[in-house]
C-alpha positions as CSV (number, residue, x, y, z in Angstrom):
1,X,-23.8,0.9,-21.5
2,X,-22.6,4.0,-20.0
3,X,-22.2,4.5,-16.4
4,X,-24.4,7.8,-15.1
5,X,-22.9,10.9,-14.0
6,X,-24.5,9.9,-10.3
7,X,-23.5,6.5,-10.3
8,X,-19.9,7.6,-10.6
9,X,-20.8,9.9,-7.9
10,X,-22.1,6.4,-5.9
11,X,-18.7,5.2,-6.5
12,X,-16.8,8.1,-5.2
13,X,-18.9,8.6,-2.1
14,X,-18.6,4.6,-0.6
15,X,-15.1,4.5,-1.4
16,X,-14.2,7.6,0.7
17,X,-16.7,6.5,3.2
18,X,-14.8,3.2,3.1
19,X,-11.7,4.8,3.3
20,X,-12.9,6.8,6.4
21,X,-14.3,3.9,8.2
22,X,-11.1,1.9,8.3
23,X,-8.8,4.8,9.4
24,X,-8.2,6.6,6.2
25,X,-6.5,4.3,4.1
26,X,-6.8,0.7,3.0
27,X,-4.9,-1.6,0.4
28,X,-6.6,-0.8,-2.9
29,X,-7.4,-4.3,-3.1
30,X,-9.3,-4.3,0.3
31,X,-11.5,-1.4,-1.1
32,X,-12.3,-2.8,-4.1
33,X,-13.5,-6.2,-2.4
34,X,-15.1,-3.7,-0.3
35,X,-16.9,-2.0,-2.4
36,X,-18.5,-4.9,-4.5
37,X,-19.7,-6.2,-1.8
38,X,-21.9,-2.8,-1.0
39,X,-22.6,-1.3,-4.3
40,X,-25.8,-3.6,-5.2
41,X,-24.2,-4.2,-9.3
42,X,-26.0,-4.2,-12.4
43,X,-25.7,-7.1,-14.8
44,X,-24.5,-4.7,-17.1
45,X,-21.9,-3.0,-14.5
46,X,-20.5,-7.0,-14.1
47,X,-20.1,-7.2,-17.7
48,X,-16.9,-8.7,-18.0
49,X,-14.4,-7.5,-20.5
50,X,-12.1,-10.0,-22.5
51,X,-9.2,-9.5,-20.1
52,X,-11.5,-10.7,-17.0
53,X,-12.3,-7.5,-15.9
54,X,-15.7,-6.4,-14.4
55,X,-17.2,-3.3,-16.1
56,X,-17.9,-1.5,-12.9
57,X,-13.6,-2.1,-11.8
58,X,-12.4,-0.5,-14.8
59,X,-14.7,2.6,-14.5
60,X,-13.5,3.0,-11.1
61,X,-9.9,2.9,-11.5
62,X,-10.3,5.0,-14.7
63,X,-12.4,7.4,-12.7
64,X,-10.6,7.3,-9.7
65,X,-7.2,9.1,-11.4
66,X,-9.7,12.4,-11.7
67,X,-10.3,11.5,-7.7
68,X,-6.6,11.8,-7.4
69,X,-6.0,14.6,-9.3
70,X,-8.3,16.6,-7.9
71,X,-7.2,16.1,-4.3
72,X,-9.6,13.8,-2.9
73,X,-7.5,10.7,-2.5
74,X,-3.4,10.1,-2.9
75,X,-2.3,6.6,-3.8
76,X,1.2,4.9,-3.0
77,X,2.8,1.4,-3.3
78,X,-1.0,-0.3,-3.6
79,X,-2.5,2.1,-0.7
80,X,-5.4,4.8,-0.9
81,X,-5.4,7.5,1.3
82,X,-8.5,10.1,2.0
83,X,-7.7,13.4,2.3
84,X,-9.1,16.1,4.1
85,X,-10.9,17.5,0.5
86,X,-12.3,13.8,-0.1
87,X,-13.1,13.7,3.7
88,X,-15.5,17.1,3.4
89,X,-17.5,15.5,0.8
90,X,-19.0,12.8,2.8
91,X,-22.7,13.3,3.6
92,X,-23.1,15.3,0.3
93,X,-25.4,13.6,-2.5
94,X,-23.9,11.3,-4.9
95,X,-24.4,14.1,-7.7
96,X,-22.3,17.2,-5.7
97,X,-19.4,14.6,-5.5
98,X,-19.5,14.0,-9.0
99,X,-19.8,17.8,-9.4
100,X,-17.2,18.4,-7.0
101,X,-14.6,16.3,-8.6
102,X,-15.5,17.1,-12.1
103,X,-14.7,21.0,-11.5
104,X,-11.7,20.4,-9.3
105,X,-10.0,18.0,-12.2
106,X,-10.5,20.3,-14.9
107,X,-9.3,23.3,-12.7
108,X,-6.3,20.6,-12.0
109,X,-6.2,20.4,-15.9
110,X,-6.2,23.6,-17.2
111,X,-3.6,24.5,-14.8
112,X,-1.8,21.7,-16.2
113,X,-2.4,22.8,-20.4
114,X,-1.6,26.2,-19.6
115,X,1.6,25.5,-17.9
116,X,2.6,23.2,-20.8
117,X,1.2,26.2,-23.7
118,X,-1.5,23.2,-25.1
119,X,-2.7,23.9,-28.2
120,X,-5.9,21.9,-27.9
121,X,-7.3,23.5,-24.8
122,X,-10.5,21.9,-26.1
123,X,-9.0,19.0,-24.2
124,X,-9.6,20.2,-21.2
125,X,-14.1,19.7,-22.0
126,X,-13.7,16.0,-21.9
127,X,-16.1,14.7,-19.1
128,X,-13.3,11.9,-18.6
129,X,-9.4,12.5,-17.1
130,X,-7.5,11.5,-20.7
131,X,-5.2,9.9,-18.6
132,X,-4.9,6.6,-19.8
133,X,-0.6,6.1,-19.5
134,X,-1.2,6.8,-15.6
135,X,-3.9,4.0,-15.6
136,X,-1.8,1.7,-17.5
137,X,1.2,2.2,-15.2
138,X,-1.3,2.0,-12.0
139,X,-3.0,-1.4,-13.0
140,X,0.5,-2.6,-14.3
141,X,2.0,-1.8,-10.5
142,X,-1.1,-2.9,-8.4
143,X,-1.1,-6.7,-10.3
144,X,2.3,-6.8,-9.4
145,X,2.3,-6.2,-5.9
146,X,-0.5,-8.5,-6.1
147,X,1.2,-11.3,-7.7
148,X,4.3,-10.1,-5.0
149,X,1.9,-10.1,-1.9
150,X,0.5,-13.6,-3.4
151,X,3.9,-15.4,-3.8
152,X,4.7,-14.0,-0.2
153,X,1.4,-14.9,1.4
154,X,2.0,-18.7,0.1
155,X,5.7,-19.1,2.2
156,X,5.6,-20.6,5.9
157,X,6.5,-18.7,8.7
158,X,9.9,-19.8,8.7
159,X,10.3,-18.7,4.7
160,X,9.4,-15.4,5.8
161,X,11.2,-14.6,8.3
162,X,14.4,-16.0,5.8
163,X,13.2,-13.6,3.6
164,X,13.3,-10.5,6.0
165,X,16.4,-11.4,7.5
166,X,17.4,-11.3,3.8
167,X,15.8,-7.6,3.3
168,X,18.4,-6.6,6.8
169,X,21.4,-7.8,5.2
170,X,20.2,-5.9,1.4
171,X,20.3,-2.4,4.1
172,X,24.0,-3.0,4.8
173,X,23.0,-5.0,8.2
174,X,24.9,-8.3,9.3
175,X,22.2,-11.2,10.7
176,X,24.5,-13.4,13.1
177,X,21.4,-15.1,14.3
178,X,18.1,-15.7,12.6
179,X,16.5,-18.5,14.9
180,X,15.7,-22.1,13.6
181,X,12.2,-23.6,14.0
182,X,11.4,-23.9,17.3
183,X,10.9,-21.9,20.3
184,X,12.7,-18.9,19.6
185,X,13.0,-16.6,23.2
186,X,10.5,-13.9,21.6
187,X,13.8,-12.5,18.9
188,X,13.7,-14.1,15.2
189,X,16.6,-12.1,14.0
190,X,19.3,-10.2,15.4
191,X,21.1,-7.8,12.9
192,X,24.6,-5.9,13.6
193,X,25.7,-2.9,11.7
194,X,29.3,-4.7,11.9
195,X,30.4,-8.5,11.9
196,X,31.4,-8.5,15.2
197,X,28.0,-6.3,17.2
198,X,30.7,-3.6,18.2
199,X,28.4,-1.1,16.5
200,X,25.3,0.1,18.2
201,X,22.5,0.1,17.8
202,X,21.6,-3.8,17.2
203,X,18.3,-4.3,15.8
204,X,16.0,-6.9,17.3
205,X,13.7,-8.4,15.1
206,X,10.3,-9.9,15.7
207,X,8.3,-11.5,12.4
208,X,4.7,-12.3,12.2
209,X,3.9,-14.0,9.1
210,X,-0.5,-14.3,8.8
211,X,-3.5,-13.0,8.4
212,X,-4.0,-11.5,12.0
213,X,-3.0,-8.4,13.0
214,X,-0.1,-8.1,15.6
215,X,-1.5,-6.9,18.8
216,X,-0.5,-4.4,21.3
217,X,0.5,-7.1,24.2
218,X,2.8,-9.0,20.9
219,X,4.6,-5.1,20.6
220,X,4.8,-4.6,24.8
221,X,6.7,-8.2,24.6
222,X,9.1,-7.2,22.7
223,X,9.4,-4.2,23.7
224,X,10.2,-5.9,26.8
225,X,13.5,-8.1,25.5
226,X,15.0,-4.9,24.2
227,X,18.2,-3.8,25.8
228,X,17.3,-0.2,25.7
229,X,21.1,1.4,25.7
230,X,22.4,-0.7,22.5
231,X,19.2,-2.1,20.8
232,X,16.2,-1.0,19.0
233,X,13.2,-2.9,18.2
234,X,11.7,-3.7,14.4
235,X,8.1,-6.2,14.2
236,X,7.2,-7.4,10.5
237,X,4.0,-8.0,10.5
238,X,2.7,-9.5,7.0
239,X,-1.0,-9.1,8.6
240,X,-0.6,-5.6,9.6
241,X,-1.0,-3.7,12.9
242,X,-3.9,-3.3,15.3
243,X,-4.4,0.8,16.4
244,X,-3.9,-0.1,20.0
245,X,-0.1,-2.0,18.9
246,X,0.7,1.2,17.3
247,X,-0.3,3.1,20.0
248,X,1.7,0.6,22.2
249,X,4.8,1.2,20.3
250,X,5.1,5.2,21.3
251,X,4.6,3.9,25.0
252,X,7.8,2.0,25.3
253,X,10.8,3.9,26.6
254,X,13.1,2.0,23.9
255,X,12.7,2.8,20.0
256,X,10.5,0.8,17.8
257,X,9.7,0.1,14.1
258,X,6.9,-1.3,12.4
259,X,6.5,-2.8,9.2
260,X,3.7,-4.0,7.6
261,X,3.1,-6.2,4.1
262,X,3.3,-2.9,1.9
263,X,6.0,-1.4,3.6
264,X,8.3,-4.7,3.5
265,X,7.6,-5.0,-0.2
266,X,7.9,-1.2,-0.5
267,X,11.4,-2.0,1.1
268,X,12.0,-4.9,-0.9
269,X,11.8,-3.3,-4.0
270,X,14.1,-0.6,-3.2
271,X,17.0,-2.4,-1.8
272,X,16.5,-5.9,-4.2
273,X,19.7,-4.6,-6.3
274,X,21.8,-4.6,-2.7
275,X,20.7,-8.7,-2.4
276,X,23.2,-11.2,-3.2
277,X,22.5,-13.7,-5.8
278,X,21.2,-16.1,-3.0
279,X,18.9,-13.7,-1.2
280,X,17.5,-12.2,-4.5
281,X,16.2,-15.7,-5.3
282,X,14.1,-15.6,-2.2
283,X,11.8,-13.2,-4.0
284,X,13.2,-12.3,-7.3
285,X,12.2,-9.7,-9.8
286,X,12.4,-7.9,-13.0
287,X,12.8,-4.2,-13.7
288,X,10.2,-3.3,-16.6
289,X,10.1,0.4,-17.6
290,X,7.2,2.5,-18.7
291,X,7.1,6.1,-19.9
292,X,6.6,8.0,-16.5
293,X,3.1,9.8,-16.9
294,X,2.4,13.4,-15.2
């Protein structure tokens, strides 16, 4: 069974509506449960493939590398993000979109064989982006931040916040207090740029580890604990951020950071070969390589 011209179109036009209703970007994950849930599927567009796969998942990822060529939508560390191009197209039918993407991926193309002197500009006809090493590399990444954002998501509170005091110390910082279970004064972690705090700023550290979303009164409070001439503030939130928290955070008259699940595995990743043996074990990883597509 091949999926229509206009159903692909479907798919492009819920997932930037999707996109737009939650702000502009969600966890690639999110979208996909998302969209499943809304797209009223075939029993030939669930036809599962031998690796587990639903039919309708694998034409969406494989069409959604023509979505980010041709502007519509960027990706980064598990994220999709609607741009202002993919933004213009809602309210248009399901076949302009398709339309609309087609032209501006082969205009991306061409651009592309040209610049490389292709020989087979017939290449360029193909109703399909050939760009199967990008889609390898994208599903490899997204099922391991998954399997990542899984093995996090199963620690206690108290594992978690271990595990970002661990990230502090991988950035250079020094944690002379992470607080024991228990009431903890609204501060989880402390972290010096020097053994001995003579270095400013300090960092105090708040950690959320659930499925909520830190709220605007959690940021105000610690906002509130912060010396504001030798400290800033950081909140890890492993559920993410309400709007009005963010908006809370440019209030304060003391400077704030937010990190949310992505982010702290986005930093994880980069700083993992900073860890010490002990720390790396909290979370540890492998480097696999793959030819870097276009």
């Amino acid at each position: 069974m091949t999926i229509t011209k206009t159903r692909k179109g479907e798919y492009a036009l819920l997932a930037f509506r999707l996109l737009k209703d939650a702000g502009g970007d969600l966890h690639n994950r999110e979208l996909l449960e998302a969209m499943e849930k809304k797209l009223d599927l075939t029993d030939e567009e669930r036809h599962v493939y031998d690796d587990g796969r639903p039919r309708w998942d694998v034409q969406l990822r494989f069409s959604s590398t023509g979505w980010t060529k041709a502007g519509f939508i960027r990706k980064k560390s598990g994220r999709w993000y609607l741009t202002p191009e993919g933004e213009a197209l809602l309210g248009q039918s399901p076949d302009a979109v398709f339309n609309a993407i087609h032209e501006r991926y082969h205009a991306w193309r061409k651009k592309r064989d040209a610049e490389r002197d292709a020989i087979d500009s017939g290449a360029t006809n193909d109703e399909r982006p050939d760009e199967t090493p990008s889609l390898v590399l994208e599903e490899a990444e997204d099922r391991a931040r998954e399997e990542i954002r899984e093995f996090i998501s199963a620690m206690g509170p108290y594992e978690f916040q271990d595990l970002v005091a661990a990230l502090l110390r991988g950035m250079e910082y020094v944690t002379p207090f992470v607080a024991p279970k228990g009431p903890d004064g609204g501060t989880d972690v402390l972290a010096y740029l020097d053994p001995l705090g003579a270095k400013t700023p300090h960092i105090r550290v708040q950690v959320k580890h659930r499925q909520d979303k830190a709220t605007n009164a959690e940021i105000a409070s610690l906002q509130g604990n912060i010396h504001p001439v030798r400290e800033i503030g950081l909140f890890v939130s492993s559920g993410g951020f309400t709007k009005e928290a963010e908006r809370q955070m440019q209030k304060g008259q003391v400077h704030m950071e937010l990190i949310d699940f992505d982010r702290f595995i986005e930093l994880w990743i980069e700083y993992y070969p900073k860890l010490d043996d002990e720390d790396r074990a909290r979370l540890p990883l492998r480097t696999v390589y793959f030819l870097a597509p276009e």
